[in-house]
C-alpha positions in Angstrom: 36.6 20.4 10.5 37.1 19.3 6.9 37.4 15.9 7.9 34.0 15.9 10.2 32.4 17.6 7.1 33.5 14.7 4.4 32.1 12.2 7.4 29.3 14.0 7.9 28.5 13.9 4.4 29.6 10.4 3.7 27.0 9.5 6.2 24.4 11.2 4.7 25.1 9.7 1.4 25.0 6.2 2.8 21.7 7.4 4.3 20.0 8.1 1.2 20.9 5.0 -0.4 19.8 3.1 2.1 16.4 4.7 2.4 16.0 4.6 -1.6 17.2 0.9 -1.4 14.3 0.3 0.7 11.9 2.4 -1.4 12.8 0.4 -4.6 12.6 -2.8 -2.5 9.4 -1.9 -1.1 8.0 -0.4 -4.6 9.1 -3.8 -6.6 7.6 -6.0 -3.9 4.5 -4.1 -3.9 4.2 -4.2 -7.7 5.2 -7.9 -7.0 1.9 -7.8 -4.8 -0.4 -7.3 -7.7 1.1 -9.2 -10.0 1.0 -12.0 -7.7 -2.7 -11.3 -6.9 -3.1 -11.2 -10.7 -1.3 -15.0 -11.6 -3.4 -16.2 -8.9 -6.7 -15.3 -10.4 -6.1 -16.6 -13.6 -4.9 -19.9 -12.2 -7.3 -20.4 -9.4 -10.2 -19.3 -12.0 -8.9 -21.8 -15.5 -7.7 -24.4 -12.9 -10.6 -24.8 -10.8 -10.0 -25.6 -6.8 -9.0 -29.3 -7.1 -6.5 -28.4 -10.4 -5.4 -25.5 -8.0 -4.6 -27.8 -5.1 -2.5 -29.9 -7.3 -0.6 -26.9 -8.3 -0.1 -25.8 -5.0 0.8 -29.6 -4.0 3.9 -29.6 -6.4 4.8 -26.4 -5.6 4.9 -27.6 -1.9 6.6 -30.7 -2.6 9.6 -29.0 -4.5 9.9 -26.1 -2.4 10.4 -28.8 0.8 13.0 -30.5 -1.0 14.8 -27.6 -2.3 15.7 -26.8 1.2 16.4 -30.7 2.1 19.7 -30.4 -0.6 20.7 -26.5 0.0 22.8 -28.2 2.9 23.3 -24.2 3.7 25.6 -23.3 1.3 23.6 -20.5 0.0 23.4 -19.1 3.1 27.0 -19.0 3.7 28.4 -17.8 0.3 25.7 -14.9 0.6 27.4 -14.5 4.6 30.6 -14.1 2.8 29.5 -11.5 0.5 28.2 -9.3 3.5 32.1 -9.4 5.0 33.9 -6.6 3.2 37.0 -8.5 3.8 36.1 -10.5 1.0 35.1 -7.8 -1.8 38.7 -8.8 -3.8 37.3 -11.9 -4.1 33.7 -11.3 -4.6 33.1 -12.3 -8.4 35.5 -15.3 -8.1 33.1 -16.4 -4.8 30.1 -16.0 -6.8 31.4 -18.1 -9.6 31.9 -20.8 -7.7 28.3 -20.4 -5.6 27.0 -20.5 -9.5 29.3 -24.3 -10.0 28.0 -25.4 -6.3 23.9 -24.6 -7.1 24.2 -26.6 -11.1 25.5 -29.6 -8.5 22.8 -28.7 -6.3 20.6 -28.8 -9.5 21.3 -32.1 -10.7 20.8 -33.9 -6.5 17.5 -31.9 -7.1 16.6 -33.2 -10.1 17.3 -36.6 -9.3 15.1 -36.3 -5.4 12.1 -35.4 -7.8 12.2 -38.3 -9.7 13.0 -40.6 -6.6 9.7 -39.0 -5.1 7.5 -39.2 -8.3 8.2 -43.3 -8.0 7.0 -43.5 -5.0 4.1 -40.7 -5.0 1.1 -42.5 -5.2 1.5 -44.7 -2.6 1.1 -42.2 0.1 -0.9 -38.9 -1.5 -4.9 -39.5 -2.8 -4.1 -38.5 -6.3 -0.8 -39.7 -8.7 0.9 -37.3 -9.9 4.0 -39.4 -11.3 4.0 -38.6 -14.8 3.8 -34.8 -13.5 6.3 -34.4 -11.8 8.4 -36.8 -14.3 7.6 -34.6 -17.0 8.7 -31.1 -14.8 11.6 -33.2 -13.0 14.0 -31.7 -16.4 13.0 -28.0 -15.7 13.2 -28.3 -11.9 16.7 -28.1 -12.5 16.9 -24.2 -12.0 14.9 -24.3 -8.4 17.8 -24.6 -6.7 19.3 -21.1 -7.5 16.3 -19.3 -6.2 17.6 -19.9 -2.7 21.6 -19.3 -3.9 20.8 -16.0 -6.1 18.1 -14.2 -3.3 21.4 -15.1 -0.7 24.0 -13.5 -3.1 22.3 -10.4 -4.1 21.3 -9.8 -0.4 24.9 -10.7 1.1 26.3 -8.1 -1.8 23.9 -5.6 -1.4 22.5 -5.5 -4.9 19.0 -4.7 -4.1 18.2 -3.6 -7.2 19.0 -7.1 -8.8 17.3 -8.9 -6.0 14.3 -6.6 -6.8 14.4 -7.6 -10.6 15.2 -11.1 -9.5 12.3 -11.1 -7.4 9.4 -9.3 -9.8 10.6 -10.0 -13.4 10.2 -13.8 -13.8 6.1 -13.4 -12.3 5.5 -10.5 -15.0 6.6 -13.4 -17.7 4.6 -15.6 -16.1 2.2 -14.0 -16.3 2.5 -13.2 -19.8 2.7 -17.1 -20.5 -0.5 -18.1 -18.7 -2.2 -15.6 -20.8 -1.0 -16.8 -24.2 -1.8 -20.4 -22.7 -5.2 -19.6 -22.0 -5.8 -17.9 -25.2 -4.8 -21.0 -27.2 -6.9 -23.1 -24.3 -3.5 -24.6 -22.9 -3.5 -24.4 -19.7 -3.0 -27.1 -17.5 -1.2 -27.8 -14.4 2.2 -29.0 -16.5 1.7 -26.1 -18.6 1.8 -24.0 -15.9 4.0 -25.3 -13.6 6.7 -25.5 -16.9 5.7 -21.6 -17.9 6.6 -20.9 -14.4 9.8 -22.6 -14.2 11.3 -21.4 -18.0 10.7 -17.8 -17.5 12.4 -18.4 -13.8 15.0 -20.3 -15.9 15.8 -16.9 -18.3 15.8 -14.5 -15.8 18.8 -16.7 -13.8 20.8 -16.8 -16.6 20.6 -13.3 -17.4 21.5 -12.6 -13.9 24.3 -14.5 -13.5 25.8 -13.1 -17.0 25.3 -9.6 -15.5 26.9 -10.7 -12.0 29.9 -11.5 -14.1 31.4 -14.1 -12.2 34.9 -15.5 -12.5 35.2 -19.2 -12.7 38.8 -19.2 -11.4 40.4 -21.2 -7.9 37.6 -23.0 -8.0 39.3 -25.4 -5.2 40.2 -22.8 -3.6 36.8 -20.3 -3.1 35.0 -23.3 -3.1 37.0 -24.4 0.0 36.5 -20.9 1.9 32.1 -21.2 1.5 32.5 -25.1 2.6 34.7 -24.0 5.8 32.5 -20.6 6.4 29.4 -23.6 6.0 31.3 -25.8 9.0 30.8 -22.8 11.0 27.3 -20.8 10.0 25.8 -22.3 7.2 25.4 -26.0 8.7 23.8 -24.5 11.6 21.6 -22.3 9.6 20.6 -25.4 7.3 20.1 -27.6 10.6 17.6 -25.2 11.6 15.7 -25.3 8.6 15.3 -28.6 8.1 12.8 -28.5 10.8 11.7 -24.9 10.7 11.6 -23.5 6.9 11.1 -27.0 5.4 8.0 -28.4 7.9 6.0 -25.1 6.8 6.5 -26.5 3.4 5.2 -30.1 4.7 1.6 -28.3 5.7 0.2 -28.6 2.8 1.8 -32.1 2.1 0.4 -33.8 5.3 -3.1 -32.1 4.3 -2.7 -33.7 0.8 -2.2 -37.1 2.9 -5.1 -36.5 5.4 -7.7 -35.9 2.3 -9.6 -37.2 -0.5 -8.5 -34.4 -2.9 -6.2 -31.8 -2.8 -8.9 -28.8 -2.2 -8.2 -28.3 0.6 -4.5 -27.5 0.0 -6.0 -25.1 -2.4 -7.6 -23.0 -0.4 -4.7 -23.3 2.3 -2.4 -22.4 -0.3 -4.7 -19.5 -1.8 -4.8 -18.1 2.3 -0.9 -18.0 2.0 -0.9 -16.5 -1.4 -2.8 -13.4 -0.8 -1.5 -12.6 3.0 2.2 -12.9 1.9 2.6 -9.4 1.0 2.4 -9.3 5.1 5.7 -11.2 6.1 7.3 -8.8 3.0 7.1 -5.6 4.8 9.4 -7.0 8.0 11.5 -8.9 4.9 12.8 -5.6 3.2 13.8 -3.4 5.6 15.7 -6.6 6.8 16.8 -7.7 3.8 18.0 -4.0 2.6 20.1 -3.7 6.0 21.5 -7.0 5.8 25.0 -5.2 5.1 24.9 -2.6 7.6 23.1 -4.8 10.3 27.0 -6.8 10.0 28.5 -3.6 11.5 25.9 -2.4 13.9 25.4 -3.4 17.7 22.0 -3.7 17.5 18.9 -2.9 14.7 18.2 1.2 14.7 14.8 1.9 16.7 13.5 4.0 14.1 13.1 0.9 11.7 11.5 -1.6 13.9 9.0 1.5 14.6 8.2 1.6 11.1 7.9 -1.7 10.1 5.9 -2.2 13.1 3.2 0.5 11.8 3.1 -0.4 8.4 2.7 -4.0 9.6 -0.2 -3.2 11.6 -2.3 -0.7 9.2 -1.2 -4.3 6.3 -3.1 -6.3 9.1 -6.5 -4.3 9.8 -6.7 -3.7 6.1 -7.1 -7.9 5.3 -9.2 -8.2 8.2 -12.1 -5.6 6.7 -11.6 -6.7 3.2 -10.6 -10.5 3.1 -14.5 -11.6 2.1 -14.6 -9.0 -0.7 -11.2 -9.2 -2.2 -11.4 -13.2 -2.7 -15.4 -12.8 -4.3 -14.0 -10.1 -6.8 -10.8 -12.2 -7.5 -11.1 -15.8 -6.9 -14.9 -16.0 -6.8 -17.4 -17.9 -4.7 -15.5 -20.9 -5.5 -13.0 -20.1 -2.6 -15.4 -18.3 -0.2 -14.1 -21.1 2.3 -10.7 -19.7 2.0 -11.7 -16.4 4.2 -11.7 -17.8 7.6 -8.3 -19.2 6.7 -7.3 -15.7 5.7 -8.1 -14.2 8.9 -6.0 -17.0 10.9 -2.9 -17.0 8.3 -2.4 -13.0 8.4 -1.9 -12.6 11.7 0.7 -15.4 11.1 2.4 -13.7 8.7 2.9 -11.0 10.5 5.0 -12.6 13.1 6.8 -14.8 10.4 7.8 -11.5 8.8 9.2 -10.1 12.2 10.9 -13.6 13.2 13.0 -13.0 9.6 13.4 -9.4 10.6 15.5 -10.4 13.8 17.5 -13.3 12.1 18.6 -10.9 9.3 20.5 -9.1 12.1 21.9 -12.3 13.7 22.7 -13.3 10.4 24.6 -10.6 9.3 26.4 -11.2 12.8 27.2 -14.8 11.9 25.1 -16.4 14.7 24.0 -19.7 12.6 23.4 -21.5 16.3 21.4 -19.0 17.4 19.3 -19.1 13.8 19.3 -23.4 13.9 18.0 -22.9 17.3 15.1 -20.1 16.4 14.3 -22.4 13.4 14.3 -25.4 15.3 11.4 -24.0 17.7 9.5 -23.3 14.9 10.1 -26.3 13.5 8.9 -28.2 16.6 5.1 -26.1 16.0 5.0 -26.5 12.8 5.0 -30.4 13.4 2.6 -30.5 16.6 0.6 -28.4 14.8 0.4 -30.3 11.3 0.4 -33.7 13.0 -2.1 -33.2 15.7 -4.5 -30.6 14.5 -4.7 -31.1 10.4 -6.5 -34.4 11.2 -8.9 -33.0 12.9 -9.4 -29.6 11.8 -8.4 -30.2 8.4 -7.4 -27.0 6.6 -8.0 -24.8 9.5 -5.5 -26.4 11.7 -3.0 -26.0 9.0 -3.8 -22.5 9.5 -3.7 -22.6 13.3 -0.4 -24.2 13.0 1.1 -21.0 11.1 -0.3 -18.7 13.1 1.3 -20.3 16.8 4.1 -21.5 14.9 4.7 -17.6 14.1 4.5 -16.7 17.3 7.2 -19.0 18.5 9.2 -18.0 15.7 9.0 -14.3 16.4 9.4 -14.6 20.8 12.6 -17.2 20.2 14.5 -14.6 17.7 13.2 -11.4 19.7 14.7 -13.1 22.8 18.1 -14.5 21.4 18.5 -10.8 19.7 17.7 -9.2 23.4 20.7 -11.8 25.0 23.4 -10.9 21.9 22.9 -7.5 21.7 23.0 -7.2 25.6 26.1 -9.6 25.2 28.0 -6.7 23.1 27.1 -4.1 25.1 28.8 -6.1 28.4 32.0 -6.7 26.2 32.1 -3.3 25.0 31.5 -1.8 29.1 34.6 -4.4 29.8 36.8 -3.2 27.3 
C-alpha cells in the first residue's frame, strides 16, 4: 500500500510540473506575443515598407544559412539530453555542444561574407556593405538553434522560456533609445538585435555550467548519435525548414524592391503566435513523449481548441489590428494574413507530431516529413511567386502546411501502431 501511495504521489507531482511547465511556457510565449507585436510596430512604422523588406530580407538570408551549417548537431546533442542514460554526463555534453556551435559560428561567419560578395548580382538591391558590416555579430546566430535544442532535450523550460522572451524585451529597449537619438536604421537594428541575443547566450551558458572536459570523447558520442538521428534530421531540413526560409529570398529575386517581402514577412510576424500553441505543449513534453507509446489524448484535444478559437480570432480582427499597429501602409498585408494563419496552424501541429518522433529518435521518419515539405515549399515558391507575387508565397505556406501536418500525422499513426504490434507479440 505504501509503495502504491509514494507512486501515486510521485505521479501526481510529475503532473503538476508538467502542467505548470506548460503554463510558464505558454505565459512567456504569450508575453513574447506582444512584445513581438510591439518591435514590429516600431520597425515597420521608423523603417517604412521597403527599409522593412530589407530587414526581413537579411533576416531570411541568415536564418536559411544557419540551418545550411547546423549539419544536425544541435538536434542530436539536445536528443542526448532527453536520454536519462546520459544525465552523469549532461554538463560535460553541453560543454562540448557550446565548443561545436563557436566552430559552427566561425563557418557561419565566413558563408555571410561569401554571400555578401556575390549579393548583388542576383537580388534588386546591394546590400554588401550590410551584411559585411553585421557578418562580425552574426557570429552568435548559430546558438539559437544549439541552446533552444539543449534546454528542450534537458527539460529546462524555464531557461528556454527566458531564452526565448528576454533578448526581444532588450531589443526592444534598444530600438527605443535608437529612435530617440534618430538612429535607427536597418544596421542599427539588425546589430541591436543581434548584441542583446549575444548577452543573453552568454549568461545562459555561464548558468548551464558546463564542463569543458573529454572533449574527444563527448564530442565523439553527439557526432556518432548525429550518424544515426541528427544527419537524418538535418537532411530533412535542408529542404523542408531551410526552403521556407528561401520564400522570401526568391520574392526578393522575382521584384523590383523588397516590399513585397515586407508585407510577406509582416503576414508571418503577426500569425506566428499560431504555430506556438502546438510548439509548447510539444516542446514541454519532449522528455516524457521519450518514454510514452504514443502522445496523451487529452493534449492534442487541447491544443486543438485553443488552436482553433487562435484561428477565428485573426480572421475577425486581421484588418483592424494591422490599421492600429502597422498602419495603412501595410493594408495589403491582410489578405496575406488570412492565407498564412491557416498555415500556421498546420506548421504548428506538423512540429507537434515530430516532437514525439523525436523524442523517439525517428530522424528518417523526420528527414522524410521535412523532405515533403520541402518539396511544396519549392513548387510553390518557384511556380507561383512569379506569378502571384507575394500571395503565392503565402499559398505556398499554407499547402506546404498541409503536407507537413498529413506526412507527420501519418508516420506517427504507422510507429505508434508499430509499438503496439511489438508490445501484443511480446
Amino acid at each position: 500500500m505504501k509503495r502504491i501511495k509514494i507512486k501515486t504521489f510521485i505521479t501526481n507531482l510529475f503532473k503538476k510540473k508538467k502542467i505548470k511547465q506548460i503554463s510558464v511556457l505558454y505565459s512567456s510565449t504569450i508575453i513574447g506575443i506582444f512584445i513581438g507585436l510591439f518591435t514590429s510596430v516600431i520597425t515597420t512604422r521608423f523603417l517604412g515598407p521597403e527599409n522593412y523588406g530589407d530587414y526581413k530580407f537579411i533576416h531570411s538570408v541568415y536564418s536559411f544559412f544557419s540551418l545550411i551549417i547546423s549539419f544536425g548537431l544541435s538536434v542530436s546533442a539536445g536528443r542526448l539530453l532527453a536520454d536519462k542514460s546520459n544525465q552523469k554526463i549532461r554538463k560535460e555534453l553541453i560543454g562540448s555542444s557550446i565548443i561545436i556551435t563557436s566552430v559552427l559560428g566561425i563557418l557561419f561567419l565566413l558563408s555571410i561574407i561569401i554571400f555578401a560578395y556575390f549579393q548583388s548580382y542576383f537580388f534588386p538591391k546591394d546590400l554588401k556593405h550590410v551584411f559585411i558590416l553585421l557578418a562580425p555579430l552574426m557570429f552568435i546566430i548559430p546558438f539559437k538553434m544549439s541552446f533552444e535544442y539543449l534546454f528542450q532535450g534537458d527539460n529546462k523550460i524555464y531557461q528556454l522560456a527566458i531564452f526565448r522572451q528576454v533578448p526581444p524585451v532588450l531589443y526592444v529597449l534598444s530600438l527605443l533609445m535608437l529612435n530617440k537619438f534618430d538612429y535607427l536604421s536597418v544596421v542599427s537594428a539588425t546589430s541591436a538585435e543581434l548584441i542583446t541575443f549575444s548577452v543573453i547566450v552568454i549568461l545562459l551558458s555561464i548558468q548551464m555550467k558546463p564542463k569543458f572536459i573529454k572533449i574527444k570523447e563527448n564530442v565523439k558520442i553527439i557526432l556518432n548519435e548525429n550518424k544515426t538521428y541528427g544527419l537524418h534530421v538535418y537532411a530533412g531540413s535542408l529542404i523542408g525548414v531551410a526552403s521556407t526560409h528561401f520564400g522570401p529570398i526568391i520574392l526578393s529575386y522575382f521584384s523590383d524592391t523588397n516590399i513585397d517581402v515586407g508585407y510577406y514577412s509582416l503576414a508571418n510576424v503577426v500569425t506566428i503566435p499560431l504555430i506556438m500553441i502546438p510548439n509548447i505543449v510539444g516542446t514541454t513534453m519532449f522528455k516524457e513523449f521519450a518514454s510514452r507509446k504514443s502522445i496523451p489524448l487529452k493534449a492534442t484535444r487541447a491544443t486543438i481548441g485553443m488552436s482553433v478559437l487562435s484561428l477565428v480570432g485573426y480572421i475577425l480582427f486581421a484588418k483592424s489590428m494591422v490599421l492600429i499597429l502597422y498602419s495603412e501602409k501595410y493594408i495589403e498585408a491582410v489578405p496575406l494574413i488570412y492565407i498564412v494563419a491557416l498555415g500556421q496552424i498546420f506548421h504548428g501541429f506538423g512540429n507537434y507530431y515530430n516532437r514525439f518522433l523525436g523524442a523517439h529518435g525517428q530522424g528518417k521518419i523526420l528527414r522524410n516529413g521535412a523532405m515533403y515539405v520541402g518539396i511544396a515549399n519549392l513548387l510553390g515558391f518557384v511556380f507561383l511567386i512569379p506569378i502571384l507575387g507575394a500571395y503565392g508565397a503565402a499559398l505556398t505556406q499554407l499547402f506546404s502546411g498541409f503536407v507537413f501536418t498529413l506526412s507527420l500525422y501519418t508516420y506517427y499513426r504507422i510507429y505508434i501502431n508499430k509499438i503496439k504490434s511489438e508490445n501484443f507479440e511480446e
